[in-house]
Rosetta silent file (secondary structure, phi, psi, omega in degrees, C-alpha in Angstrom):
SEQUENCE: XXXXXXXXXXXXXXXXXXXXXXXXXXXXXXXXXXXXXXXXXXXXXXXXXXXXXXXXXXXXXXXXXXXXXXXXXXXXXXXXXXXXXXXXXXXXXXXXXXXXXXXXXXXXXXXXXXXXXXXXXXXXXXXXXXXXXXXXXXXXXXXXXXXXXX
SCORE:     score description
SCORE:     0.000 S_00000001
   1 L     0.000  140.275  176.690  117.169   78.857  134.640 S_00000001
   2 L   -65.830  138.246  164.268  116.841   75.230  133.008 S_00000001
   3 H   -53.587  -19.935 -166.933  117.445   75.125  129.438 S_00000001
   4 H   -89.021   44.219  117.647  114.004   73.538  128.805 S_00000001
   5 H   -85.003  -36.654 -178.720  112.285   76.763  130.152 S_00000001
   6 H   -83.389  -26.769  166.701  114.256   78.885  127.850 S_00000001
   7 H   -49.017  -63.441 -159.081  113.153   76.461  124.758 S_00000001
   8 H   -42.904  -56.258  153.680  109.555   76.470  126.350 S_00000001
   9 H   -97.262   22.575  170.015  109.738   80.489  125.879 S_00000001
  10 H   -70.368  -36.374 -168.527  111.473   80.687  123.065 S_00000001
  11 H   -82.404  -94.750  163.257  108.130   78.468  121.695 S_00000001
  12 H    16.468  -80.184 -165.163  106.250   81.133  123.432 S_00000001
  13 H   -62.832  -39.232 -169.315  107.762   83.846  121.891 S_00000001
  14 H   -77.731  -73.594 -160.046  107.353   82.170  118.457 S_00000001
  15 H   -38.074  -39.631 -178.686  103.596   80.938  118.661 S_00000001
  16 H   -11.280  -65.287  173.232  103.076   84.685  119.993 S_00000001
  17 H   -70.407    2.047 -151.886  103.961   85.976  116.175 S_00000001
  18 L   -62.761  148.050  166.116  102.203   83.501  114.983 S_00000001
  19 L  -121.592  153.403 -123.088   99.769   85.176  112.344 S_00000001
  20 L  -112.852  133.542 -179.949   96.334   84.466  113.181 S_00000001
  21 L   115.945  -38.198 -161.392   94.113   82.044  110.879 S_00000001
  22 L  -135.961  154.494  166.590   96.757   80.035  109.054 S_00000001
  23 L   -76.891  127.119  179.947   99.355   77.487  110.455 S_00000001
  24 L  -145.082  108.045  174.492  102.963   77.904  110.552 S_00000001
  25 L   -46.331  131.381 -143.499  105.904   75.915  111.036 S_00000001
  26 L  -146.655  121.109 -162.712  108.931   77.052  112.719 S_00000001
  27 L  -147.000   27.626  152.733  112.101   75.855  111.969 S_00000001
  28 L    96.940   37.671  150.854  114.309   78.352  113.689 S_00000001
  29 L  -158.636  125.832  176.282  113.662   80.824  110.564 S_00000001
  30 L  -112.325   11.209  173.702  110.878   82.788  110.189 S_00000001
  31 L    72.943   15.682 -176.594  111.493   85.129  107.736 S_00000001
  32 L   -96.535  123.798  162.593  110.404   88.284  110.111 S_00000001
  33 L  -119.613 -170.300 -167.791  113.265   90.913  109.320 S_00000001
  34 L  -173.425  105.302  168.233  113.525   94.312  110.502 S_00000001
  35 L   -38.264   -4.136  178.392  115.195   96.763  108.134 S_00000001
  36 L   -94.040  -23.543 -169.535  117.663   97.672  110.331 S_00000001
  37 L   -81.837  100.989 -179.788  119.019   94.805  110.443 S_00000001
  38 L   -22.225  144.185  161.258  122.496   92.879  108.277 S_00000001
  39 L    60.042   18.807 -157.632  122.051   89.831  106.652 S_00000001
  40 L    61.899  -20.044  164.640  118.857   89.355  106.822 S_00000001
  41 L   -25.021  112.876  169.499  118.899   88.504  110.557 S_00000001
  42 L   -70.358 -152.337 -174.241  115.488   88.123  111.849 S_00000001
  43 H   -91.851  -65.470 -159.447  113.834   89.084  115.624 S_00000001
  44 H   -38.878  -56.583  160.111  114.806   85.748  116.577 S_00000001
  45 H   -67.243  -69.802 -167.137  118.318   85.377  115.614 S_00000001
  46 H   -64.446    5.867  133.594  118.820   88.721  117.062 S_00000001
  47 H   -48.334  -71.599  151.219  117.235   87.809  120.010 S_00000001
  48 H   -34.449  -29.199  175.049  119.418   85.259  120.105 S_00000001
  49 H  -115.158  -30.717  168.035  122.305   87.104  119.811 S_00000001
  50 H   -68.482  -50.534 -172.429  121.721   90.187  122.076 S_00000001
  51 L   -83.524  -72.604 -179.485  119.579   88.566  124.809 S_00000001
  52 H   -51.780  -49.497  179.685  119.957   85.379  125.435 S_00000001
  53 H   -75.220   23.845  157.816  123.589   84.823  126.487 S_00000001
  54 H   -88.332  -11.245 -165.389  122.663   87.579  129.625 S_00000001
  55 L   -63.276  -19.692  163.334  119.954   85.715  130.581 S_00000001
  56 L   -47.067  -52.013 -165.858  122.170   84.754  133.603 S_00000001
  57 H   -78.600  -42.810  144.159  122.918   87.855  134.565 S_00000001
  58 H   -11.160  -47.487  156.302  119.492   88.717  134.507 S_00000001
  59 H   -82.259  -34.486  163.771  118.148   86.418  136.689 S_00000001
  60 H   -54.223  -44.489 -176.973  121.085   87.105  138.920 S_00000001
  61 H   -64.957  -83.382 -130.455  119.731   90.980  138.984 S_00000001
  62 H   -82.587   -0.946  162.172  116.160   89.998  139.377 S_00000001
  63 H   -89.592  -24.752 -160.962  116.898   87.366  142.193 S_00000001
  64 H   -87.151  -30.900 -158.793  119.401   89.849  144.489 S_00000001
  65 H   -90.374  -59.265 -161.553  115.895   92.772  143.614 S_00000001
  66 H  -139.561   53.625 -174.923  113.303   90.337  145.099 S_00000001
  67 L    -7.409   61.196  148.144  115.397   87.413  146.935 S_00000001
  68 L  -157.545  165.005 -147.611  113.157   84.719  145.780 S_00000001
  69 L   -88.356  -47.551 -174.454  113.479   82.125  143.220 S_00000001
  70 L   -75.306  -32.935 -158.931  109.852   82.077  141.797 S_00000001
  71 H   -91.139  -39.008 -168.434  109.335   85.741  141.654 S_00000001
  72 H  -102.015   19.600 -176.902  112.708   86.398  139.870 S_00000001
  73 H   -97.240  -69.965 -163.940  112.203   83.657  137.337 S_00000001
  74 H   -39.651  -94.061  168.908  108.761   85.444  136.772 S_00000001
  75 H   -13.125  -72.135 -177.199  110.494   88.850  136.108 S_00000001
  76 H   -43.778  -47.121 -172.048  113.129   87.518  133.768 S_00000001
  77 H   -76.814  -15.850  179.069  110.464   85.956  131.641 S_00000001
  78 H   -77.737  -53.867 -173.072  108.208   89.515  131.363 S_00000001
  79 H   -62.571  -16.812 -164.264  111.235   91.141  131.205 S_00000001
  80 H   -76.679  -67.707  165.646  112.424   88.596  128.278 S_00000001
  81 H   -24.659  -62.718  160.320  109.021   89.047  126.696 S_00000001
  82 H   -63.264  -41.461  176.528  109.867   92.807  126.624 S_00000001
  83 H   -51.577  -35.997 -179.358  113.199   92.538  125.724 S_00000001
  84 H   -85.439  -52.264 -158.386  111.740   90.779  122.071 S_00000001
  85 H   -51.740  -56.364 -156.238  108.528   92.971  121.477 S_00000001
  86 H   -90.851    7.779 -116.298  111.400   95.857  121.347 S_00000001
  87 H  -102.665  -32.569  178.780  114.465   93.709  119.918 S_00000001
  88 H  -122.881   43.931  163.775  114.267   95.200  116.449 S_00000001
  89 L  -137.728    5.161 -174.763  114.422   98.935  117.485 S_00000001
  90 L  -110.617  169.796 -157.613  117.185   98.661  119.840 S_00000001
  91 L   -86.545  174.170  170.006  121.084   99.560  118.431 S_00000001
  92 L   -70.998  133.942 -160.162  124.043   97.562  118.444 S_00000001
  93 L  -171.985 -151.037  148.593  125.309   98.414  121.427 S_00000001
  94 L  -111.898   98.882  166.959  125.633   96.967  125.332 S_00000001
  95 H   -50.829  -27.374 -175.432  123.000   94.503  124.753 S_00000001
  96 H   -90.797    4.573 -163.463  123.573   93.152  128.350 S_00000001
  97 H   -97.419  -40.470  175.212  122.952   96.725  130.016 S_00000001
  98 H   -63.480  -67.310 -166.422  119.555   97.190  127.975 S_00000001
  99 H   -66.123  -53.537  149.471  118.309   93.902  129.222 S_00000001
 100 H   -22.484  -72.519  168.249  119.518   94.473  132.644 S_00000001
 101 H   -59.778  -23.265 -174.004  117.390   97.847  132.838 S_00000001
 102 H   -66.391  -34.741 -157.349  113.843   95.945  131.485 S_00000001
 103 H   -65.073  -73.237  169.421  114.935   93.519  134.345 S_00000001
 104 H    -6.436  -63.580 -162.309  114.737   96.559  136.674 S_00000001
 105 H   -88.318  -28.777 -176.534  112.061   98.668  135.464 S_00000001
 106 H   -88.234  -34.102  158.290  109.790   95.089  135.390 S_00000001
 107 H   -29.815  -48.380  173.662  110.820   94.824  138.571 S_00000001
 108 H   -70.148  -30.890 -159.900  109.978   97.791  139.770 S_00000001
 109 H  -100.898    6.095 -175.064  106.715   98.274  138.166 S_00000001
 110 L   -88.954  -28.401 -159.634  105.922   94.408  139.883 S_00000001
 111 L  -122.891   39.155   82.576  106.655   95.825  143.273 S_00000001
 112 L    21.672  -82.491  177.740  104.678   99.101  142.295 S_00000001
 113 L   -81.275   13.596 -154.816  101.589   97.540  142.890 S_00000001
 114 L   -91.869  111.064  166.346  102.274   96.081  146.054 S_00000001
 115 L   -77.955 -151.198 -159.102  100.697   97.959  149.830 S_00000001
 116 H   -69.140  -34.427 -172.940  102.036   98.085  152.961 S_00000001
 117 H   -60.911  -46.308 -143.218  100.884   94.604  154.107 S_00000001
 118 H   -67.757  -37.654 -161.612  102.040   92.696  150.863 S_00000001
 119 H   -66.229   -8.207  179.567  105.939   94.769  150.799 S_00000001
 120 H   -61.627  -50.826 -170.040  105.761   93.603  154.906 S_00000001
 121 H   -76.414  -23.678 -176.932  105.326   90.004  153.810 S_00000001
 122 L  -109.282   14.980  167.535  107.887   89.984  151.128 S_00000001
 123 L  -119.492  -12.889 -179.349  110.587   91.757  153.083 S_00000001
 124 L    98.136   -4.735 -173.556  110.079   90.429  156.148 S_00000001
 125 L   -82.777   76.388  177.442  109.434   93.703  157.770 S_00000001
 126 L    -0.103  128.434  173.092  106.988   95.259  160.131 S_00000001
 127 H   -50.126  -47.182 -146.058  104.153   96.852  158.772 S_00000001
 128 H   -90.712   -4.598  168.871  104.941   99.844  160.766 S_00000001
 129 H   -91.572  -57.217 -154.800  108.825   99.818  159.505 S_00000001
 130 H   -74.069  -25.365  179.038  108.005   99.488  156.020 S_00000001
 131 H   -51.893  -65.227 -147.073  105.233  103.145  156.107 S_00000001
 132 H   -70.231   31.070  173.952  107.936  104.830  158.278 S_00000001
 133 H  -126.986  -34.830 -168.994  110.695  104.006  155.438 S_00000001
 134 H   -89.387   -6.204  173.087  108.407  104.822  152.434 S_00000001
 135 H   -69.075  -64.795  176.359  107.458  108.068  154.504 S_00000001
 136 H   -61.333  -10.580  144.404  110.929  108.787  154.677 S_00000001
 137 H  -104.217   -8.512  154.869  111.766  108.331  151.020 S_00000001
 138 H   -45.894  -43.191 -158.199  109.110  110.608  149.873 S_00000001
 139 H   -72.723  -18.802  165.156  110.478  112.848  152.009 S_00000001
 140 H   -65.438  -58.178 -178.067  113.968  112.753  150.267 S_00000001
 141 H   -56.066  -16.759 -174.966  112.573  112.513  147.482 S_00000001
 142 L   -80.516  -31.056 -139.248  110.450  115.850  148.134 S_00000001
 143 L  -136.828  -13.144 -174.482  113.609  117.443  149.332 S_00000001
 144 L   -96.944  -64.819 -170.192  115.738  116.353  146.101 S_00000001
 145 L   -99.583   48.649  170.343  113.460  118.312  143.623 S_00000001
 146 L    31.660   45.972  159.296  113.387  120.852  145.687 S_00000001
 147 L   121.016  -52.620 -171.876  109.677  121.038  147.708 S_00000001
 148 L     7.346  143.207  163.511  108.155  120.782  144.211 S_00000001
 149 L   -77.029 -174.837  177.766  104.748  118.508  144.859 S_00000001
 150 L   -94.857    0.000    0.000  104.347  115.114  143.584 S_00000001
């Protein structure tokens, strides 16, 4: 990703928090803390420090999950977008493994909504290949948790 996209939703991210009614300048401190945190570190810096230098890897996940350029860009930025909302509940930790699952799970919940024609068109697949493969993972799946129904 170009840096001037990650500025652009970095700007994003800020106007978001914006609180509504009054004007506010931003001048890479906004005084938003979270009680959890040291030093006063806001969502921002620790955004900053947890998220952003993964954002590579990130995009790297969410391009090899839906081999296109536009789509996994897309992801990365929802998933980014999640990755902040939650930024000042999550522990010190592996910060790139936490970002790495939102990239997943928004993945996942993108190609969710998707029928048989659209998952045809974005794999490349016969319609009539892609039923008989999601027939055949229910059926694992059915067969894992032992007959149980869905």
């Amino acid at each position: 990703m170009r840096t001037a996209n990650l500025q652009d939703q970095n700007e994003l991210i800020r106007a978001s928090n914006r609180p509504r009614g009054r004007f506010q300048i931003f001048s890479g401190q906004t005084g938003e803390s979270s009680g959890g945190m040291g030093g006063g570190e806001d969502n921002h810096q620790r955004f900053a420090r947890l998220v952003l230098p993964h954002l590579g890897d990130a995009y790297s996940l969410a391009r090899w999950i839906t081999a296109n350029r536009t789509d996994a860009e897309d992801i990365v930025q929802e998933a980014s977008l999640r990755a902040f909302r939650a930024i000042a509940s999550v522990a010190e930790g592996n910060s790139r493994a936490w970002l790495l699952t939102i990239v997943r799970n928004t993945a996942y919940s993108d190609v969710q909504g998707l029928g048989y024609r659209e998952i045809s068109q974005v794999t490349g697949v016969p319609i009539g290949t892609v039923m008989s493969r999601l027939a055949r993972g229910r059926a694992r799946v059915i067969k894992t948790i032992g007959g149980k129904s869905l």
